[in-house]
C-alpha positions in Angstrom: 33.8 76.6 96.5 36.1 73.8 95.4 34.3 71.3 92.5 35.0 68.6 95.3 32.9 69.7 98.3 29.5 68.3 98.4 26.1 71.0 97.6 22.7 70.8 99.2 19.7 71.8 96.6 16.5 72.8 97.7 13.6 74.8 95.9 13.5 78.2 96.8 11.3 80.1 99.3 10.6 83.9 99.5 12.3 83.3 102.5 15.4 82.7 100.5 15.4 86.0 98.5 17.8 88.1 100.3 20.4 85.3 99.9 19.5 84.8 96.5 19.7 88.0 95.4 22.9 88.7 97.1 24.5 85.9 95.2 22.6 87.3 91.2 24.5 91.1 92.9 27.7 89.5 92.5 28.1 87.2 89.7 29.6 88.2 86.3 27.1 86.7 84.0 24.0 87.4 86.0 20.6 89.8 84.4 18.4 91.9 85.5 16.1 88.6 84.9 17.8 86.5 87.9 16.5 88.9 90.4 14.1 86.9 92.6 11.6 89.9 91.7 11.2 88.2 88.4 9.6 84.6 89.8 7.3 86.9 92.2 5.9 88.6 89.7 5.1 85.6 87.1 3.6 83.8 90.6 1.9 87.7 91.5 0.3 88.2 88.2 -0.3 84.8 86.6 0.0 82.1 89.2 2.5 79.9 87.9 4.8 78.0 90.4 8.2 78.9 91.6 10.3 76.2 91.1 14.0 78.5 91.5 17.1 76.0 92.4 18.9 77.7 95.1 22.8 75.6 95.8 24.3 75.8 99.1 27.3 74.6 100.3 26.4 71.8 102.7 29.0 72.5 105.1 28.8 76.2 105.3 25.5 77.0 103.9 27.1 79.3 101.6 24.9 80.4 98.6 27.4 78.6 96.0 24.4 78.8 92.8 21.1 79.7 91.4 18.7 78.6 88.5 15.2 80.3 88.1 12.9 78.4 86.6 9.0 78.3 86.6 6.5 75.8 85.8 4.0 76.9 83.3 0.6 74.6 83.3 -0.8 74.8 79.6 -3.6 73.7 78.7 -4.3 70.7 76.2 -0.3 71.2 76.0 0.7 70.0 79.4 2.9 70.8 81.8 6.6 72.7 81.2 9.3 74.1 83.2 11.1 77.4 81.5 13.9 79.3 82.7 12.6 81.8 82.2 8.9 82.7 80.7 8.5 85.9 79.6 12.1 87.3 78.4 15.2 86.7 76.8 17.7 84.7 79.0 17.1 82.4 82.7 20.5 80.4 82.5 21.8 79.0 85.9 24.4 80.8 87.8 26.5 79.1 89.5 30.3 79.3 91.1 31.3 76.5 88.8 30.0 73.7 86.2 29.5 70.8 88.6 27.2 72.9 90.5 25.5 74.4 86.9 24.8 70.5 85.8 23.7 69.4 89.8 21.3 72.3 89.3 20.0 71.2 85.9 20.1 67.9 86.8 17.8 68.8 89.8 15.9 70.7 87.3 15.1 67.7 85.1 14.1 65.7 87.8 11.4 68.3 88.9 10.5 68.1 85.7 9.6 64.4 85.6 8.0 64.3 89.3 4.9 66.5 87.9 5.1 64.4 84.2 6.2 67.6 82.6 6.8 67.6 78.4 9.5 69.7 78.2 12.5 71.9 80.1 13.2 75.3 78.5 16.7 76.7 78.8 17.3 80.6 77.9 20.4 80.5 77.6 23.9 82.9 76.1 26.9 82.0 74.5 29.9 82.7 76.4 32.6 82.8 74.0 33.0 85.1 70.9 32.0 83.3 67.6 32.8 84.9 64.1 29.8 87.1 63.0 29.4 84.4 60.5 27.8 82.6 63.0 25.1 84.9 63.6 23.3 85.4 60.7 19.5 84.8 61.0 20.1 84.2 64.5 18.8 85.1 67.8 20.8 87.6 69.5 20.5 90.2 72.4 22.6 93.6 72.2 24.5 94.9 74.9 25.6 98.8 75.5 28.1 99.2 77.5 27.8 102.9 79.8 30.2 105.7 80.6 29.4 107.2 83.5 27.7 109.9 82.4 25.1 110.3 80.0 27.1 113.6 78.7 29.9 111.3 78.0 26.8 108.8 76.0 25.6 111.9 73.9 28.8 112.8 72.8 30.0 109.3 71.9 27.2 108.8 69.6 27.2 110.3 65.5 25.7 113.2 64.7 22.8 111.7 63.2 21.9 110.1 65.6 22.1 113.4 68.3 20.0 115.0 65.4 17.5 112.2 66.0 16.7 113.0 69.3 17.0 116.5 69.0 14.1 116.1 66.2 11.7 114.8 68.9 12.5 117.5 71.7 12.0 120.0 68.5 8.8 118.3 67.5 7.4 119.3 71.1 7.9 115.8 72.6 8.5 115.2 76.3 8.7 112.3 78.7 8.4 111.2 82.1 10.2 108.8 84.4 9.0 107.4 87.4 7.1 104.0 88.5 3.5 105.4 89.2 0.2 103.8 88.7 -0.5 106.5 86.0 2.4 105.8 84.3 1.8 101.9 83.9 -1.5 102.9 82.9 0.2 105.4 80.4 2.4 102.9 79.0 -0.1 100.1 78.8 -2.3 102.5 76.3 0.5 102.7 74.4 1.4 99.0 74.3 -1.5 97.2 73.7 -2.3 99.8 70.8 1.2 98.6 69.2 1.1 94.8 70.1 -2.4 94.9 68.4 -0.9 96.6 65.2 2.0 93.8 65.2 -0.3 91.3 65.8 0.6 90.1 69.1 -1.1 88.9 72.3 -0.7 91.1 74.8 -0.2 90.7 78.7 -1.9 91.7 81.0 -1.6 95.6 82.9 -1.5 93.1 86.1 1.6 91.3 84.8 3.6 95.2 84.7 2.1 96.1 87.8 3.5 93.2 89.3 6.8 93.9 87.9 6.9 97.3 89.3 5.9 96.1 92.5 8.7 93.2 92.7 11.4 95.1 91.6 10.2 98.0 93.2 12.9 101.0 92.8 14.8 98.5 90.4 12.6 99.2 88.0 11.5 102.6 86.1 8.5 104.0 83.4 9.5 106.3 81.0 6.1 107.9 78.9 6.4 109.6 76.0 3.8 112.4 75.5 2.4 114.6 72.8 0.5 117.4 73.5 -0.3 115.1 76.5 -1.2 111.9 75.0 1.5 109.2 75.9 2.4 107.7 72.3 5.3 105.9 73.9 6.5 104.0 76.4 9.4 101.8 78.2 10.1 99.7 81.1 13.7 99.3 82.3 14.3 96.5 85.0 18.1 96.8 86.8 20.3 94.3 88.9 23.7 95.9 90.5 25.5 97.8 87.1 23.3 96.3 84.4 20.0 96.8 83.2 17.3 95.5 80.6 14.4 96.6 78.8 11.8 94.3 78.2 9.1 96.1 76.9 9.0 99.3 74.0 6.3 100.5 72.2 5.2 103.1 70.5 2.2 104.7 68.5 2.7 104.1 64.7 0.8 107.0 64.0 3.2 109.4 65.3 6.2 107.9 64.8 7.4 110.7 62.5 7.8 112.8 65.3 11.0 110.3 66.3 9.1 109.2 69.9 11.4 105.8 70.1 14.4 107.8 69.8 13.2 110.2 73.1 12.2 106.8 74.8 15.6 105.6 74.4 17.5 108.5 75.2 15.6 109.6 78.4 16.2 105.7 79.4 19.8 105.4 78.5 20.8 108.8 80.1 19.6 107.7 83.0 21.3 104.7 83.3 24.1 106.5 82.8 24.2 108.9 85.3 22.7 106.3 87.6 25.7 103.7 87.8 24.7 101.5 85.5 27.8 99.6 82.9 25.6 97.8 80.9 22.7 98.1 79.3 20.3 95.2 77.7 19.0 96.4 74.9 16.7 92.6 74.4 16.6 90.1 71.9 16.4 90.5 67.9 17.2 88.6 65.0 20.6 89.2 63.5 21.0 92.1 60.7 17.0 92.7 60.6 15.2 95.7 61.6 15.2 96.3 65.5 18.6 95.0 65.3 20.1 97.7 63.2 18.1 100.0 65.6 19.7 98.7 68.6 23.0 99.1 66.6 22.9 102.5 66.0 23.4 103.3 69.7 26.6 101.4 69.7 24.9 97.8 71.2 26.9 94.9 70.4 25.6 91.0 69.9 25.7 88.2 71.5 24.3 85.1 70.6 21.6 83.1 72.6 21.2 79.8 72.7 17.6 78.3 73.4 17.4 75.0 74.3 14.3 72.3 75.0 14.7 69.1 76.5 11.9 66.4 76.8 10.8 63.9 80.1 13.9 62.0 78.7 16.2 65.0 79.5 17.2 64.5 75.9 17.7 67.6 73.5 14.8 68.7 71.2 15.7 69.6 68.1 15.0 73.0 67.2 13.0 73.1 63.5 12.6 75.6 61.8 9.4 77.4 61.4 9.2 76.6 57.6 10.4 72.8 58.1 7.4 73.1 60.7 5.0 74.5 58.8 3.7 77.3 61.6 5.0 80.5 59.5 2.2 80.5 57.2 -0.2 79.5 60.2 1.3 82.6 62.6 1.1 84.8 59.5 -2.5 84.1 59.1 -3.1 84.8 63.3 -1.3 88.0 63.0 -3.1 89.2 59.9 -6.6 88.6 62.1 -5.3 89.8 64.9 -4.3 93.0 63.4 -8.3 93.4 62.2 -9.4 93.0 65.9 -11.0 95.7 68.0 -8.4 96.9 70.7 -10.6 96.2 73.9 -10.9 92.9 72.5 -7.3 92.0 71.9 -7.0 93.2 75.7 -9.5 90.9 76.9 -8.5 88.0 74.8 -4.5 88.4 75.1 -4.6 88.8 79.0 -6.5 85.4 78.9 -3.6 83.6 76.3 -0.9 85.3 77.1 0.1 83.9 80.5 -0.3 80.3 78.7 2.7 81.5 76.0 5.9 81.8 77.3 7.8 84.1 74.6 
């Protein structure tokens, strides 16, 4: 559409999903994340409110934008909206800027019709900046697929084919498929590790839920040893790309290279399943998952978080030592760590739905 025909915005329905989705299919910059499946879920498992912006051309009714958003009800912290809760990016899409800032705009103003604190933006950074720029940032990294995953293997150095030859030599197998027993499998496996980091955990509702919105857009894969699943992965796809949310494995056995079988049954796939890109998540620049994620050839690309209060002005970002939380989150994750594992189940599928990371 031209930037001089007038849009209608409305919140969307689950009516709207086919004509939503059809429009994330097509656009260059959309994620797996933009899938409509995404705001079902968070509703499905947690019951925040849907609050995605859906453009249309008012003559034609043409689909000309989107902007997912959800609003989160904390309490004793109030009410938010965050596009989106729960992963890395939920950016508008939209067939040009005046339709982006009409959407935002719309956004803002939803915002202050339910006295909501603050409007969270997940957003990217379009054009290349000078790795300079990146250092102790935020970043995601991107793969991009051949179009086979014999074409992958060989593309990759030897030590990293030895790597995941290791773990097929130490015995270690894997499964793909979207089963109950398979969420089940990888749940085990997931609140073991987010208990060893020192992390709340979700809820197995909130995966199930994910499976069941994105339905044969999403996939398991379960690493086992001598039949005990010690790791585990979650894909989620939309057209050629795909993310991964979720990866975990058992620290005790990570000698036996599990997270290299993890990523290798999930990449190969991809591969020889049409998908061009794949989302590897979010890491801070240089440290340790990033370097991971490098060593498969991911590249990164900067993301750029943004708040904005009832005033729709900008919150500035502090840092967590100008803020003084570091010392208070290293103190939670030390306890945390110390907890029993039913406990931090219980007790992280009652927090988590309230934190939006």
């Amino acid at each position: 559409m031209t930037a001089q025909q007038k849009i209608t915005l409305s919140i969307a329905s689950p009516s709207d999903k086919p004509f939503w989705d059809a429009y994330v299919l097509q656009h260059d910059e959309a994620s797996a994340y933009h899938q409509f499946a995404w705001l079902e879920a968070v509703k499905e498992a947690y019951g925040h409110t849907m609050i995605g912006v859906l453009a249309r051309c008012t003559d034609s009714g043409q689909v000309v934008g989107v902007f997912p958003a959800v609003l989160m009800k904390i309490p004793m912290l109030g009410k938010r909206i965050c596009s989106l809760p729960y992963c890395d990016v939920g950016y508008g899409l939209a067939d040009n800027d005046k339709v982006l800032s009409e959407m935002r705009e719309f956004l803002a103003a939803q915002m202050r019709n339910v006295t909501g604190k603050k409007l969270e933006i997940r957003g990217i950074e379009q054009s290349p900046l000078d790795k300079t720029q990146f250092e102790n940032k935020k970043v995601r990294m991107l793969l991009p697929l051949p179009e086979s995953s014999e074409i992958l293997l060989s593309s990759f150095k030897s030590k990293l084919r030895s790597q995941i030859r290791k773990a097929e030599k130490n015995g270690l197998t894997f499964e793909l498929g979207t089963s109950n027993v398979l969420v089940s499998d990888f749940y085990n496996v997931y609140a073991q590790n987010m208990r060893d980091l020192g992390s709340p955990v979700h809820a197995e509702k909130w995966f199930k839920a994910v499976i069941k919105s994105y339905g044969q857009s999403s996939l398991i894969s379960v690493v086992y040893h001598d039949g005990q699943p010690i790791g585990g992965g979650i894909i989620i796809k939309s057209g050629d790309n795909a993310s991964i949310p979720w990866a975990s494995t058992l620290r005790d056995f990570n000698r036996l290279a599990p997270n290299m079988l993890l990523y290798w049954s999930l990449l190969s796939h991809c591969a020889d399943n049409g998908v061009s890109v794949f989302d590897f998540g979010r890491s801070t620049f240089e440290e340790g998952t990033y370097k991971f994620k490098k060593q498969w050839g991911a590249q990164p690309q900067l993301l750029n978080w943004q708040s904005f209060d009832k005033n729709n002005e900008l919150i500035d970002a502090k840092s967590d030592a100008e803020s003084g939380s570091s010392r208070v989150r290293e103190i939670a994750e030390k306890i945390w760590r110390e907890l029993p594992l039913k406990l931090t189940i219980v007790t992280g599928s009652i927090l988590r739905p309230y934190i939006s990371l």
